[in-house]
C-alpha positions as CSV (number, residue, x, y, z in Angstrom):
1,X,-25.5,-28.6,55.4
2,X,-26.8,-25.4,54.0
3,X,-26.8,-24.5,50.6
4,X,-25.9,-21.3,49.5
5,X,-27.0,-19.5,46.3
6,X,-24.7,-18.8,43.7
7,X,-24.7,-14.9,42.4
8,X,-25.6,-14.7,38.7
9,X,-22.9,-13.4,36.7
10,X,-23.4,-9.8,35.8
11,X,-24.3,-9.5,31.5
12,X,-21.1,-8.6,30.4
13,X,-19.7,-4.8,28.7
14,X,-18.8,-4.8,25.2
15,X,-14.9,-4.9,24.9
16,X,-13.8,-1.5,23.2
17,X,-12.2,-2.3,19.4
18,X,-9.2,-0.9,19.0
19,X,-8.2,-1.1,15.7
20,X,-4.2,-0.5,15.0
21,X,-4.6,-1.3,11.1
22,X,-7.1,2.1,10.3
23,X,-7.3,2.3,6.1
24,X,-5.5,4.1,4.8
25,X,-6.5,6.1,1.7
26,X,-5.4,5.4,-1.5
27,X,-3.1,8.2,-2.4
28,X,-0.6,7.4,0.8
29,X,-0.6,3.8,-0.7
30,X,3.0,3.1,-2.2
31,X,2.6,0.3,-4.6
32,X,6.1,-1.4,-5.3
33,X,7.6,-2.2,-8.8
34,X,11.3,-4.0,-9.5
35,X,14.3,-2.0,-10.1
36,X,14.0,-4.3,-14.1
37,X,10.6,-3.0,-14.6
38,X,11.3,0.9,-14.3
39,X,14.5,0.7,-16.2
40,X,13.3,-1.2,-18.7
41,X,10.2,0.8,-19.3
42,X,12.4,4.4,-18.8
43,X,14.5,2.8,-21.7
44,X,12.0,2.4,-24.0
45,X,11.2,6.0,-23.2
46,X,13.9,6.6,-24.5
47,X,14.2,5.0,-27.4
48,X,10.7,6.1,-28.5
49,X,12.3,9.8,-27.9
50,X,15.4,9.2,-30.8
51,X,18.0,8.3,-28.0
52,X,18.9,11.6,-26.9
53,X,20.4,12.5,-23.7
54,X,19.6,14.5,-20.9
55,X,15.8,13.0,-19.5
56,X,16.9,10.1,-18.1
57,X,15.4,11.0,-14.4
58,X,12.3,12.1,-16.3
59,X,12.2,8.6,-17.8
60,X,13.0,7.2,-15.1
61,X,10.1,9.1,-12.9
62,X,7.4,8.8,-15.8
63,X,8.4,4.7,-15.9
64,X,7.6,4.6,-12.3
65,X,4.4,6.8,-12.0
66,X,3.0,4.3,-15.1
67,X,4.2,1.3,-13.5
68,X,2.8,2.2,-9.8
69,X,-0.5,3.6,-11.7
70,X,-1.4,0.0,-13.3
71,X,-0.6,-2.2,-10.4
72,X,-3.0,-0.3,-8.0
């Protein structure tokens, strides 16, 4: 019986990485607050300003931007 002699394995390529989660920078991050947070924060905003009318969306927009700013 003859024996025969086994090829040795070719060394292996490194696998190319692909990497599907890239970082993403910190200004395209879009940190999440609750809907009770905001308001709650906007109405103190409004409070502090005498309770007049007429800001609420800048409230609203300055409670967010504070809010998104401290969890980041």
């Amino acid at each position: 019986m003859a024996t025969t002699a086994k090829k040795a394995d070719a060394p292996t390529k490194p696998r190319k990485t692909t990497t599907k989660n890239k970082a993403v920078p910190a200004s395209r991050i879009r940190v999440m607050v609750s809907h009770e947070e905001v308001a709650h924060l906007a109405h103190r905003y409004w409070t502090e300003r005498g309770h007049l009318h007429g800001q609420a969306e800048e409230d609203w927009l300055r409670a967010e931007q504070e809010l998104r700013g401290k969890a980041s």
